[in-house]
N, C-alpha and C positions, 0 to 999 in steps of 0.2 A: 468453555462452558457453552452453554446454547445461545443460538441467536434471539435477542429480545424480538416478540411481535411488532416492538413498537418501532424494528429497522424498517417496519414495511408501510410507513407513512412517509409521506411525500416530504424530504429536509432531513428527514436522520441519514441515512446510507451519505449523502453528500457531506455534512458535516462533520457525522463520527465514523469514519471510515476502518478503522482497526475497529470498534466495538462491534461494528456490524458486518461487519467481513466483504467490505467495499473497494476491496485493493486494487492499484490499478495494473494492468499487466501492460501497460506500456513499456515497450523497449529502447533505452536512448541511451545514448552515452553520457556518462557523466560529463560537466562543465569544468570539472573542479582539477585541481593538481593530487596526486596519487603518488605512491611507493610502488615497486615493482619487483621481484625478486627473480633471478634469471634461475633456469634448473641448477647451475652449481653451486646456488646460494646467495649467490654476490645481490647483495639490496642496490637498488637506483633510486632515487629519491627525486623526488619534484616532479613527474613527467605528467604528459599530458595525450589525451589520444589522440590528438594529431600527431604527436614521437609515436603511437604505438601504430598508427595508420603508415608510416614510414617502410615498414616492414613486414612483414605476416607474420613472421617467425616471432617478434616479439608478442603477438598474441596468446605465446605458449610460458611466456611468464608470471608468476604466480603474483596476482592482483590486475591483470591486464584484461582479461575476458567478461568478470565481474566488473568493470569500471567504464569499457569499452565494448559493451554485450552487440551495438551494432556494428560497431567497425570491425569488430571478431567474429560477426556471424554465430552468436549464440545467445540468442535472443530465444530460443525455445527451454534454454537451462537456465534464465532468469529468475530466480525468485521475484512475488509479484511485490510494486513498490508502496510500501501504505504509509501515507502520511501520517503523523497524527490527529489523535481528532479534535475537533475546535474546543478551547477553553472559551470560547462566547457562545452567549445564549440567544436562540435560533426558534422558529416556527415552523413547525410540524402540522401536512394535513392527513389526517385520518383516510381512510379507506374510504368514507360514507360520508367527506367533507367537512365534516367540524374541524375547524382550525385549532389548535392549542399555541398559546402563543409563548414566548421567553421558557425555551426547555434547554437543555444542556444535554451533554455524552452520559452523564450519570444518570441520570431521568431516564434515560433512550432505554440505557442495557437493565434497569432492573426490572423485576416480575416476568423473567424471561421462561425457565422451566415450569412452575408450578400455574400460571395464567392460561400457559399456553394449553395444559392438560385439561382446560375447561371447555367442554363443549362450547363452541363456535367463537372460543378467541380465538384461534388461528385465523378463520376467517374475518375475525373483525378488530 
């Protein structure tokens, strides 16, 4: 759908970041432990990209590049990482500085196409 006007007050984009299309494109290796699957098939289980740092060649196995985008050097074929966006509610300042205070992700994204089509809410 469209992006709500109301991503472009000061607290939405940082708090609802998937509603408002805030994703981050930072590039980093995951922390975590991973599966890995060699080209013949054969699955490896548990590993971690310090194992996939080991070798290069293992960056050519299927969950290694998506998990280990830096240590593979493919951080330009990243999809970008979006959190979800915050289930607390949060304060938003307007464009013209009126604060609104305790709003939420729901709030953010509605009256997004049909407001927007109104002379000068986009700008405001």
């Amino acid at each position: 759908g469209e992006q709500s006007f109301r991503c472009d007050f000061a607290g939405a984009p940082e708090n609802c970041p998937a509603t408002c299309n805030a994703c981050s494109l930072e590039c980093v290796d995951t922390t975590g432990i991973f599966d890995v699957t060699k080209p013949d098939g054969t699955l490896i289980s548990n590993r971690s990209c310090a194992w996939i740092s080991q070798h290069s060649f293992r960056c050519g196995f299927a969950g290694a590049a998506e998990n280990c985008p830096t240590t593979c050097d493919t951080c330009s074929q990243v999809a970008p990482v979006c959190v979800a966006d915050s289930l607390e509610s949060f304060d938003v300042t307007k464009p013209n500085g009126v604060v609104i205070s305790s709003v939420n992700c729901a709030w953010v994204s509605q009256h997004s196409a049909f407001r927007c089509a109104f002379a000068g809410a986009a700008e405001n």
